[in-house]
C-alpha positions in Angstrom: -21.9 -234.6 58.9 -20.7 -235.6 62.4 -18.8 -232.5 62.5 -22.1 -230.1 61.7 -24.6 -232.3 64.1 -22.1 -232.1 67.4 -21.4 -228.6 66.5 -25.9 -227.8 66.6 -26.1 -229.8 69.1 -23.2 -228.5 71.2 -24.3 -224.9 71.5 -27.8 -226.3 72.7 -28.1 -226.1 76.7 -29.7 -229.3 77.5 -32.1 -228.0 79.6 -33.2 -225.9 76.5 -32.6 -229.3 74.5 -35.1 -230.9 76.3 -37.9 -228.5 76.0 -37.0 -227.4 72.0 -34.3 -229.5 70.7 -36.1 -232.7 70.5 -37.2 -231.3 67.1 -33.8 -230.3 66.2 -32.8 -234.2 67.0 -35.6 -235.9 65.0 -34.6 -234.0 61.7 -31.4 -234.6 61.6 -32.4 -238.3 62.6 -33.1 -238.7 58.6 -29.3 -239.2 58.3 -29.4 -242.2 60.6 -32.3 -244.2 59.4 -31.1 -247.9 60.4 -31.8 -250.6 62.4 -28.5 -251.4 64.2 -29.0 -250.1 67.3 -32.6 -249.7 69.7 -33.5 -247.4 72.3 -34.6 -249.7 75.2 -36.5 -246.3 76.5 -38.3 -245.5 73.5 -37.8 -248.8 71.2 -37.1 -246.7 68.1 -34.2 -247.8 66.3 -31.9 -246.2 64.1 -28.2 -247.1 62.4 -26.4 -245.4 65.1 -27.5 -242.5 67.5 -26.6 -239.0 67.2 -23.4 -237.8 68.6 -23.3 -235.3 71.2 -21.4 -234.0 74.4 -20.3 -230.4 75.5 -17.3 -228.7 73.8 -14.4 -231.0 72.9 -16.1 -234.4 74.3 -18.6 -234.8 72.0 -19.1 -238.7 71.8 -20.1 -240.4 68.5 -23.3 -242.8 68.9 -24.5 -241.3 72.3 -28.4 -239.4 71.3 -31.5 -241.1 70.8 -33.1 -238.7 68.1 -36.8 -240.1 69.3 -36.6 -239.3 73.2 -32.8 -237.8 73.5 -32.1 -240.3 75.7 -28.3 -241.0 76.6 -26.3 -244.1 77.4 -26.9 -243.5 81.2 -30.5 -242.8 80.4 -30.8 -246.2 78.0 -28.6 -248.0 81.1 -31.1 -247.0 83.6 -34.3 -247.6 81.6 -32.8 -251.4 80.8 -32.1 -251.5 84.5 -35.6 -250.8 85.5 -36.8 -253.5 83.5 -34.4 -256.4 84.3 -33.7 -255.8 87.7 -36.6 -253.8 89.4 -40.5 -254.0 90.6 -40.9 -250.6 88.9 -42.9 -251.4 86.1 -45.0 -254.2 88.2 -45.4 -252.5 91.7 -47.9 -249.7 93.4 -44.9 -247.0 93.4 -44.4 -243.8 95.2 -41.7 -242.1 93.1 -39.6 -238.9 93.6 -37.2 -237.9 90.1 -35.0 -235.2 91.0 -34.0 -233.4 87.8 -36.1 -235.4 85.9 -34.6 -236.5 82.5 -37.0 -235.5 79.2 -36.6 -238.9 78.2 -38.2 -241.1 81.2 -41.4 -237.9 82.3 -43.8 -239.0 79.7 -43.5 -242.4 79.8 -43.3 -242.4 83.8 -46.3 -240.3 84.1 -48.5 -242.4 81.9 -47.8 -245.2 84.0 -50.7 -246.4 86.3 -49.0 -248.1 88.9 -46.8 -245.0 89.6 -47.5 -242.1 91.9 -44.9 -239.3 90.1 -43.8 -236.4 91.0 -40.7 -234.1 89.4 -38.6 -232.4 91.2 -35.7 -229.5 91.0 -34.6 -226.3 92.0 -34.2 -224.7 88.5 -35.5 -227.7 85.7 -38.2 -226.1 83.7 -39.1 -229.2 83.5 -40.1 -230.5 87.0 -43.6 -230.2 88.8 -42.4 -228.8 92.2 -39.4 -226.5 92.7 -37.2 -227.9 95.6 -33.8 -227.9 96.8 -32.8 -231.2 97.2 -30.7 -230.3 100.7 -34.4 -229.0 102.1 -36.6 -232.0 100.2 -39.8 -230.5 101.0 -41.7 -234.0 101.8 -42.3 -235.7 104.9 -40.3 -238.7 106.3 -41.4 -241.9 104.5 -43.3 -240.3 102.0 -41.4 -242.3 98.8 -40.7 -245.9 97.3 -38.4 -244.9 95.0 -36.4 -241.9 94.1 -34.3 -241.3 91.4 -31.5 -238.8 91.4 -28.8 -238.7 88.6 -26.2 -236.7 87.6 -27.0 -234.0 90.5 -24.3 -235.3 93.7 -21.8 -233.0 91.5 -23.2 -230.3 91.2 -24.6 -229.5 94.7 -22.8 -227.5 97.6 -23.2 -231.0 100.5 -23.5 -233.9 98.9 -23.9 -236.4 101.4 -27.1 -233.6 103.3 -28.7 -234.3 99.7 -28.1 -238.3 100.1 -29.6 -238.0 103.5 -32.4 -236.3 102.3 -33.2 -239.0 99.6 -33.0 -241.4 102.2 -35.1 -239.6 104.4 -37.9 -239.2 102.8 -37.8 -243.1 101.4 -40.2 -245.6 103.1 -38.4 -248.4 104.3 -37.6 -250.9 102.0 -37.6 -248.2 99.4 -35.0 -248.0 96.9 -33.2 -245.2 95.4 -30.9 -244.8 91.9 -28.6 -242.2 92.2 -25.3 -242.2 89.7 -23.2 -239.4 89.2 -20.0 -239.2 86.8 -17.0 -241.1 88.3 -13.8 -241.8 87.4 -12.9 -245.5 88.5 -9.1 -244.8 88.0 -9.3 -243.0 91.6 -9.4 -244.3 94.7 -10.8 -241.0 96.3 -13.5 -238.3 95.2 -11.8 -235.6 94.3 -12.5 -231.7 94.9 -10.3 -228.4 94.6 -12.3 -225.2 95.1 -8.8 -223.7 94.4 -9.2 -224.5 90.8 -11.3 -221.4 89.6 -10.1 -221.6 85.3 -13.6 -222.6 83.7 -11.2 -224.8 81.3 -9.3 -226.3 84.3 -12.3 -227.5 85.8 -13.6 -228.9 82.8 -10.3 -230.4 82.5 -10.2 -232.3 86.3 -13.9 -232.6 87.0 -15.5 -233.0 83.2 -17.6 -229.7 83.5 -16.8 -226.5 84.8 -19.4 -226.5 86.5 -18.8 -229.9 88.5 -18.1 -229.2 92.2 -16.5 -232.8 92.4 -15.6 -236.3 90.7 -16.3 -239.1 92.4 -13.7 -242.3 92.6 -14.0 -245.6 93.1 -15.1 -244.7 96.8 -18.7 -243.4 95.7 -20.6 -246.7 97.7 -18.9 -245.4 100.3 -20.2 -241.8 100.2 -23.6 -242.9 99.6 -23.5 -245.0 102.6 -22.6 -242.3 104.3 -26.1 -241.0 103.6 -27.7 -244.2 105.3 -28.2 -246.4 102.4 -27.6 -249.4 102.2 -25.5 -249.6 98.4 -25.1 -252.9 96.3 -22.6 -252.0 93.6 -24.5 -253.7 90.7 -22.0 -254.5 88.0 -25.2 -255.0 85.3 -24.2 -254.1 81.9 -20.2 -256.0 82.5 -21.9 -259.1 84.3 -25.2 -259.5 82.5 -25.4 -258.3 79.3 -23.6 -259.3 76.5 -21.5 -257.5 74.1 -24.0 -257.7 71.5 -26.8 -256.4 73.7 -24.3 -253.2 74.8 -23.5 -252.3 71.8 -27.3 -252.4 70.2 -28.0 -250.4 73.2 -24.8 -248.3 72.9 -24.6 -248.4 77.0 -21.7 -247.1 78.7 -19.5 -250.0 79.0 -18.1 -249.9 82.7 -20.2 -248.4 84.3 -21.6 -249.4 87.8 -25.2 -248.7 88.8 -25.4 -247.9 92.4 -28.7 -249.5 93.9 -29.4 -248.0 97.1 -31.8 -249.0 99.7 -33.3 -248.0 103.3 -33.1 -251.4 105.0 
């Protein structure tokens, strides 16, 4: 069963996922009907999640069915709650490539002024090119930006923008993928292969992978970047694996101080 549900859910562009696929998810969510692990972005809860990833790293427990969250996406929404004012304060908020998952329930939120953004998401509000960011200077409280610092030509002209358009004392989130066995962020344009790249960078489409430096490049941006060790320091092992939360991984809280 595993086997058939990666394999749908493989050949699905996420973007197309996101718009269609939630129906796909929810049917084949009648094979998990459970109550051993909760989605802390929707609340449903189900025996395990759905497993998913693209071609030969599909992960086993990684898709809500309900809102297709995924571990980052469950990480993130658990962060907001624990460790931010976002659900209490009067919030300004940018979401660059905004995840299916988190527009609803943002947008029905009255104490948040929210706006989507991307330059090809069919599922943003504005089309923008997050090296341009087509707001004024300290327009924002909050921004969120995930998974995007890969993909785009200058990184750190896209952190600057985030950080220029942030009020100050406003925050930003803004994770990318990372491998924490290297010191350095790694590129090599040289590496052309579609398969090669997927094999150094996790996607062929990745421009980079960032190392155990990535504070670093985000500072290089402006912010100021606690390296928040959330889910290894505050949660326990019970609560990580009813959440099914990536394990090690570091959110990056960034801030114009």
């Amino acid at each position: 069963m595993k086997s058939i549900i990666s394999f749908v859910l493989r050949f699905i562009p996420r973007p197309y996922l996101q718009l269609v696929g939630h129906w796909v998810a929810r049917f084949l969510s009648i094979f998990y009907l459970g109550k051993n692990v909760t989605c802390p972005v929707c609340e449903s809860q189900y025996r395990k999640f759905l497993p998913y990833g693209r071609n030969t790293s599909s992960r086993d427990n990684a898709l809500c069915p309900h809102c297709l969250s995924l571990e980052r996406h469950r990480l993130m929404g658990l962060y907001l709650r624990r460790k931010t004012n976002f659900y209490s304060a009067q919030l300004k908020v940018l979401h660059v490539a905004p995840e299916y998952c988190f527009i609803n329930r943002f947008e029905e939120m009255k104490n948040l002024d929210y706006i989507t953004a991307d330059i090809e998401s069919p599922l943003a509000k504005v089309k923008m090119d997050i090296h341009q960011i087509p707001f004024p200077d300290n327009t924002f409280d909050v921004a969120f930006c995930n998974h995007v610092m890969e993909h785009v030509d200058d990184y750190v002209l896209a952190m600057r923008e985030l950080f220029r358009v942030l009020r100050p004392g406003g925050w930003a989130l803004i994770q990318s993928p990372q491998d924490l066995r290297h010191a350095t962020t790694y590129e090599d344009a040289t590496i052309t292969d579609p398969r090669e790249r997927e094999k150094h960078f996790l996607q062929n489409d990745h421009l980079r992978l960032f190392g155990r430096d990535y504070a670093r490049e985000l500072e290089k941006g402006g912010f100021t970047v606690t390296e928040d060790r959330f889910v290894m320091d505050e949660l326990t092992p019970a609560e990580v694996k009813r959440y099914a939360l990536p394990a090690d991984e570091i959110v990056y809280f960034c801030q114009k101080t």
